[in-house]
BANU-447142 format. One record per residue: residue number from 1; residue in one letter; x, y, z of N, C-alpha, C in turn. Coordinates in Angstrom, 1 decimal. Layout:
@num:NUM; residuo:a; n_px:X; n_py:Y; n_pz:Z; ca_px:X; ca_py:Y; ca_pz:Z; c_px:X; c_py:Y; c_pz:Z $
...
This chain:
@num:1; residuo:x; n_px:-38.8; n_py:38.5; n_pz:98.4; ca_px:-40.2; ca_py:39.0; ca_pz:98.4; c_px:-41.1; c_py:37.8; c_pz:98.8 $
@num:2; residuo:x; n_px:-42.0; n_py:38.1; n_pz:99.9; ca_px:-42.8; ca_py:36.9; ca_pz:100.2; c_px:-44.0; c_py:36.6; c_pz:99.2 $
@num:3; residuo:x; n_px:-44.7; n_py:35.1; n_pz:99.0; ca_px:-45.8; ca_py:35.1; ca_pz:98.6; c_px:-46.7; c_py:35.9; c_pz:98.5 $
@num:4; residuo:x; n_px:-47.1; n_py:36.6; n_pz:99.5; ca_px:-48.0; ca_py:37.3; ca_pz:100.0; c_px:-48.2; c_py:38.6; c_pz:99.2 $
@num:5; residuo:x; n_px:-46.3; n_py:39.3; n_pz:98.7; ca_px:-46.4; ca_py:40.7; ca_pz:98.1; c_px:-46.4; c_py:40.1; c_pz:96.9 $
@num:6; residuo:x; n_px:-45.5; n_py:39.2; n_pz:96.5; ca_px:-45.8; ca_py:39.0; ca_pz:95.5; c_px:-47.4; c_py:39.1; c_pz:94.7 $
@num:7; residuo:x; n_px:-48.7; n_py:38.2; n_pz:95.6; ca_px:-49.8; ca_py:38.1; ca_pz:95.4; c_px:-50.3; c_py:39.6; c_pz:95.4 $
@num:8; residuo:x; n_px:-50.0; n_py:40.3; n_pz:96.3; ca_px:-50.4; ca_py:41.8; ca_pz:96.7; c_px:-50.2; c_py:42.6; c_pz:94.9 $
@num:9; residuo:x; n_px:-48.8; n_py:42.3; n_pz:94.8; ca_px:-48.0; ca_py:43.1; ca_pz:93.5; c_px:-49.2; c_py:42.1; c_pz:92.3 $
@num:10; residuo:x; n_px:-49.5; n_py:41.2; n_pz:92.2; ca_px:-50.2; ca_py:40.8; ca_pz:90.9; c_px:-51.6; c_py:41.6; c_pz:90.9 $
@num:11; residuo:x; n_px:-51.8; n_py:41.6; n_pz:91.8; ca_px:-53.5; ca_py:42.4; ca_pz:92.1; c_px:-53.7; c_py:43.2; c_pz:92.0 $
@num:12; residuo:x; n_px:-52.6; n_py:44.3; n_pz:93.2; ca_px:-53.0; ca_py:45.6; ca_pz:93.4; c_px:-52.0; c_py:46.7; c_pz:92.6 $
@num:13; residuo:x; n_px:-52.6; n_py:47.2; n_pz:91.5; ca_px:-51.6; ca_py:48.5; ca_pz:90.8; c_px:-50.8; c_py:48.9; c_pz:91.7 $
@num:14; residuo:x; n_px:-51.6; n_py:49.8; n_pz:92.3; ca_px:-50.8; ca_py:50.8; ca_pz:93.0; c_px:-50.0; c_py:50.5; c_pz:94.0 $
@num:15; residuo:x; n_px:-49.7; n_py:49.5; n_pz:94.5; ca_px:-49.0; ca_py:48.6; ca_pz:95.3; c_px:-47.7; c_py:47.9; c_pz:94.2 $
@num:16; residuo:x; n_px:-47.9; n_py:47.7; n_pz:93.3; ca_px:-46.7; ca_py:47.5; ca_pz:92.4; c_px:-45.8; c_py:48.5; c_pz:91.4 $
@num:17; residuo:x; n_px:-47.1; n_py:49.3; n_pz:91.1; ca_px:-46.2; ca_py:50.8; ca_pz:91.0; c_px:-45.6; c_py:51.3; c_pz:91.9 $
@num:18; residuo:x; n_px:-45.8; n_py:50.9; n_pz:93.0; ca_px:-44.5; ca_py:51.8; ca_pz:94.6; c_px:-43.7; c_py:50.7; c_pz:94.0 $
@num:19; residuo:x; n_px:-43.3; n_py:49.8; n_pz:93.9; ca_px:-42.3; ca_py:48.7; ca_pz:93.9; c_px:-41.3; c_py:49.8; c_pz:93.5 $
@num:20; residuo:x; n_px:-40.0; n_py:49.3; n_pz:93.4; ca_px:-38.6; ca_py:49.7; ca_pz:92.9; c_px:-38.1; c_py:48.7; c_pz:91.8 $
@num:21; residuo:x; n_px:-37.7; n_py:49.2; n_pz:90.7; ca_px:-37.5; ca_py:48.5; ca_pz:89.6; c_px:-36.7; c_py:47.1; c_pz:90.0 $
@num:22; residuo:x; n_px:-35.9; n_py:47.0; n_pz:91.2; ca_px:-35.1; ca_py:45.5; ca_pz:91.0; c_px:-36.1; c_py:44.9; c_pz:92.0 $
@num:23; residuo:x; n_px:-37.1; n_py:45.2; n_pz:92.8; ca_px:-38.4; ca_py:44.5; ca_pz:92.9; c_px:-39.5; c_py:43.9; c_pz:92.0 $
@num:24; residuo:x; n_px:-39.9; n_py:44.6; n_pz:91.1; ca_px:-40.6; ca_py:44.2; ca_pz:90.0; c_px:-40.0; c_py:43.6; c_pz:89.4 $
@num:25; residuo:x; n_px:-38.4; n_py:43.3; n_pz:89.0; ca_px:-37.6; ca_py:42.3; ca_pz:88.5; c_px:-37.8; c_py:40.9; c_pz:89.2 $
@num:26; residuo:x; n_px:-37.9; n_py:40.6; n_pz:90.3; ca_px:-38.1; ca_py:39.9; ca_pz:91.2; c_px:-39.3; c_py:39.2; c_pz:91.0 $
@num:27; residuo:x; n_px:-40.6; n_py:39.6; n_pz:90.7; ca_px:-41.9; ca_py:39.3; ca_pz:90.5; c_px:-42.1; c_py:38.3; c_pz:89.1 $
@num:28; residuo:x; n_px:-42.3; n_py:37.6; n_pz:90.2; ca_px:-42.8; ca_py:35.8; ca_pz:88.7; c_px:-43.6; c_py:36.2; c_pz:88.0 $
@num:29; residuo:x; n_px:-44.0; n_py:36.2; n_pz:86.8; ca_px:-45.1; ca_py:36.3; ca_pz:86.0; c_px:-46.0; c_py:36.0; c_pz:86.4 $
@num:30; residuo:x; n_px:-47.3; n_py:36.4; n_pz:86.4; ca_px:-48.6; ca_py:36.8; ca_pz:86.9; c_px:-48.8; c_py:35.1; c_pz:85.9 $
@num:31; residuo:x; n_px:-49.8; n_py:34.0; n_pz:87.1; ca_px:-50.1; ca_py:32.4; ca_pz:86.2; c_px:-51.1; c_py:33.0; c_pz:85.3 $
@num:32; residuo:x; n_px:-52.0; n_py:34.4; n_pz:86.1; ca_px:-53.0; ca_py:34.5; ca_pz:85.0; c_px:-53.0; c_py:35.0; c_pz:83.7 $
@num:33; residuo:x; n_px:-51.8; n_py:35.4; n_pz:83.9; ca_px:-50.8; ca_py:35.6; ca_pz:82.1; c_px:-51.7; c_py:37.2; c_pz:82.2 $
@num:34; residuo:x; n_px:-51.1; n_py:37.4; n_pz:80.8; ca_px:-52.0; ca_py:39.4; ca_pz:80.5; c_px:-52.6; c_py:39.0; c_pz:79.2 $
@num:35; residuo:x; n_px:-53.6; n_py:39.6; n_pz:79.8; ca_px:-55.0; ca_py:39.5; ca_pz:78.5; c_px:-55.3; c_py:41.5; c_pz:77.7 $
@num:36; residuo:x; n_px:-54.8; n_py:41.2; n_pz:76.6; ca_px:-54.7; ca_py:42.3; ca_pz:76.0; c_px:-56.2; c_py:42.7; c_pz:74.8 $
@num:37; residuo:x; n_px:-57.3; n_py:43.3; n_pz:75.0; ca_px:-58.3; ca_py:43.1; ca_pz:73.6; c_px:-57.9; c_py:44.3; c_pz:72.9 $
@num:38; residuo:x; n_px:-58.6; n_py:44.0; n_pz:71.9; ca_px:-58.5; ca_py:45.0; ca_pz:70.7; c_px:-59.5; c_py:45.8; c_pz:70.4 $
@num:39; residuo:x; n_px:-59.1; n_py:46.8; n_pz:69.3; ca_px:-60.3; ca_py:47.6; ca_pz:69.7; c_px:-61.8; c_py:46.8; c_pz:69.3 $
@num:40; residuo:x; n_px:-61.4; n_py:45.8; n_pz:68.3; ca_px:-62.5; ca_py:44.7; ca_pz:67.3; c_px:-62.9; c_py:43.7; c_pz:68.1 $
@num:41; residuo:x; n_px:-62.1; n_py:43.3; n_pz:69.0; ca_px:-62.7; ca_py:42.6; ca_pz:70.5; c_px:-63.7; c_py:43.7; c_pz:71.4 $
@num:42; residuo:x; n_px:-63.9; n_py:44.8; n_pz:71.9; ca_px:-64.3; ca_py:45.6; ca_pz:72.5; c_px:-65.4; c_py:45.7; c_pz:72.0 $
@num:43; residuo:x; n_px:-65.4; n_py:46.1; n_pz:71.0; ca_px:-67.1; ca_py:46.4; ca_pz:69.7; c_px:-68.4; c_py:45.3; c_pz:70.2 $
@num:44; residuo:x; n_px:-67.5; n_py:44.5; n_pz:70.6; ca_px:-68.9; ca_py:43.5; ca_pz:70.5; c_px:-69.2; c_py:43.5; c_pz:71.6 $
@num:45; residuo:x; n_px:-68.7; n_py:43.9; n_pz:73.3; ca_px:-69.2; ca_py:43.8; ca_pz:73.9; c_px:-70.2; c_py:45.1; c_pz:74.7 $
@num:46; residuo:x; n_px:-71.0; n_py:44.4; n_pz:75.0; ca_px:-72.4; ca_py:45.4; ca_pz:75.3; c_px:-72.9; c_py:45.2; c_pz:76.6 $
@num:47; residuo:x; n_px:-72.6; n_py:45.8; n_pz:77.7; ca_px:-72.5; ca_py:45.9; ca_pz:78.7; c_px:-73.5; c_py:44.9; c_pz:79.6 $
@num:48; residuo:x; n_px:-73.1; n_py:43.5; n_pz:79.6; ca_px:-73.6; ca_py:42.5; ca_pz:80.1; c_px:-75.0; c_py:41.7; c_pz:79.2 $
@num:49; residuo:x; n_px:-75.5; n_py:42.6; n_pz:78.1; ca_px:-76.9; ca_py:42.3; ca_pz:77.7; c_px:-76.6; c_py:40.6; c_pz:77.2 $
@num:50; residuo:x; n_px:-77.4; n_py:40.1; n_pz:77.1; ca_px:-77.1; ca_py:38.5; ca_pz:76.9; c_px:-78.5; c_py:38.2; c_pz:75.7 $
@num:51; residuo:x; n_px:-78.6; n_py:39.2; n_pz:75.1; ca_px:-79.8; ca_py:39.0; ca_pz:74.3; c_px:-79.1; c_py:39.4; c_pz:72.5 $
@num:52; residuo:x; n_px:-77.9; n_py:39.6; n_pz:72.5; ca_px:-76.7; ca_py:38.7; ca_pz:71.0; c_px:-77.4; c_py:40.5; c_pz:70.6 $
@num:53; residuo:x; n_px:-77.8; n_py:41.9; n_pz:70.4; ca_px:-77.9; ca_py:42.6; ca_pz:69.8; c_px:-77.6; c_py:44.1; c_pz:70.7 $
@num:54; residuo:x; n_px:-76.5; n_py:44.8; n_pz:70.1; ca_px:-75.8; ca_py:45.9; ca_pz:70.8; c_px:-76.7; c_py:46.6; c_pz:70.7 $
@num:55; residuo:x; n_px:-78.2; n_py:46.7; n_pz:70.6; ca_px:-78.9; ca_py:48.3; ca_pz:70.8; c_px:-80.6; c_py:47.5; c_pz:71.9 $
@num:56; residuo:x; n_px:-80.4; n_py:46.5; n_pz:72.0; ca_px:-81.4; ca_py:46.2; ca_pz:72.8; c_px:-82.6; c_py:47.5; c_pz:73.5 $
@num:57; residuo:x; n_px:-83.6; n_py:47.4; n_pz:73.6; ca_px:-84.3; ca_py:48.0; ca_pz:73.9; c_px:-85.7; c_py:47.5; c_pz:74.4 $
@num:58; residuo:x; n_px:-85.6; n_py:46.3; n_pz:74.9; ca_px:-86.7; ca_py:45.6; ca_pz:75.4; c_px:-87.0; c_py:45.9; c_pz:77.2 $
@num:59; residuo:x; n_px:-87.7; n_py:46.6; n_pz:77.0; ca_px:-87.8; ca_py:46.5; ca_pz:79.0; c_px:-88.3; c_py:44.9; c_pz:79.6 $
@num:60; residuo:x; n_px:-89.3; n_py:44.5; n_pz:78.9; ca_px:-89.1; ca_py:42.5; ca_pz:79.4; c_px:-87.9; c_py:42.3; c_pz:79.2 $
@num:61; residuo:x; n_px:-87.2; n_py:42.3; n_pz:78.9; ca_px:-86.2; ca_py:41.4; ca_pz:78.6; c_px:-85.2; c_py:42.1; c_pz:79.7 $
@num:62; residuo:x; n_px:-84.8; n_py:43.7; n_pz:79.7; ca_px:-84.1; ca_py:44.3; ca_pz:80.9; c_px:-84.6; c_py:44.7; c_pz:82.1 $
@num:63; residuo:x; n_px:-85.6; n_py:44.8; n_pz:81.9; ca_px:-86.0; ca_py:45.8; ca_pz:83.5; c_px:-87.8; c_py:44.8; c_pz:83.8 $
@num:64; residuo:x; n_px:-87.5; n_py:43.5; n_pz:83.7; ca_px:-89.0; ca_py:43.0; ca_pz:84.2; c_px:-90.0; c_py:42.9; c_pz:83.4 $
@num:65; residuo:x; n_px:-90.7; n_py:44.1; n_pz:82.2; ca_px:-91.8; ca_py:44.3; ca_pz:81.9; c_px:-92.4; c_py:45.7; c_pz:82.8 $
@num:66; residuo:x; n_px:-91.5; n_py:45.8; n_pz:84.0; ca_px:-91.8; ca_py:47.2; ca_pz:84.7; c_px:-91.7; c_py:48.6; c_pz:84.6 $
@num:67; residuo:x; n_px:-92.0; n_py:49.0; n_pz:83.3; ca_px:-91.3; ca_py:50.7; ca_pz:82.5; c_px:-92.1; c_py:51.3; c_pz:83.6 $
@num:68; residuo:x; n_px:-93.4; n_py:51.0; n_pz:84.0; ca_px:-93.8; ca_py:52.5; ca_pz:84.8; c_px:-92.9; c_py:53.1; c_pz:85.8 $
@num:69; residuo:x; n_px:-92.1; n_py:52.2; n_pz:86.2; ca_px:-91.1; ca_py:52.3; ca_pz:87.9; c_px:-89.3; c_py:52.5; c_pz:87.4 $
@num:70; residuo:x; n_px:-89.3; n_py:52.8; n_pz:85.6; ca_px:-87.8; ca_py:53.1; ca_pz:85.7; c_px:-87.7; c_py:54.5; c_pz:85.3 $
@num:71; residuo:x; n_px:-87.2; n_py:55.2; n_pz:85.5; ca_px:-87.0; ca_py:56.8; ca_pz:85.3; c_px:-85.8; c_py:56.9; c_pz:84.3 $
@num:72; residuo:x; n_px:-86.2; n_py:57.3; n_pz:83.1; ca_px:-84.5; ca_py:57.4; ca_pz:82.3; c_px:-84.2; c_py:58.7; c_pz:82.5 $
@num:73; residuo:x; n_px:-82.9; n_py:59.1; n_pz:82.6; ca_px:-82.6; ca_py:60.4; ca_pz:82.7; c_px:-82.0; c_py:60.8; c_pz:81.0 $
């Protein structure tokens, strides 16, 4: 297997799910190792906000100071 699939197979799923099992035997361990969270890892994160509180509701702080120009659906 060249570098190349090998890199292909660390990346792309569905390019390593076609593999054949004594191909994926073949495949080095990924250097970036497998990062596994829990569900107590998960909880805390809040979809990029950088202001430390999971219910944020500041438009200065998210959207400018600009509410007239955001439409919530």
């Amino acid at each position: 297997m060249s570098n190349i699939d090998i890199i292909r197979a660390w990346k792309d799923e569905d390019y390593r799910d076609s593999l054949t099992d004594e191909e994926k035997a073949q495949l080095p361990e990924n250097p970036a190792g497998l990062i596994e969270l829990t569900d107590e890892d998960m909880s805390s994160v809040s979809g990029g906000c950088s202001c430390g509180t999971s219910r944020c509701s500041s438009w200065v702080h998210h959207f400018g100071g600009v509410a007239e120009d955001i439409t919530l659906a």
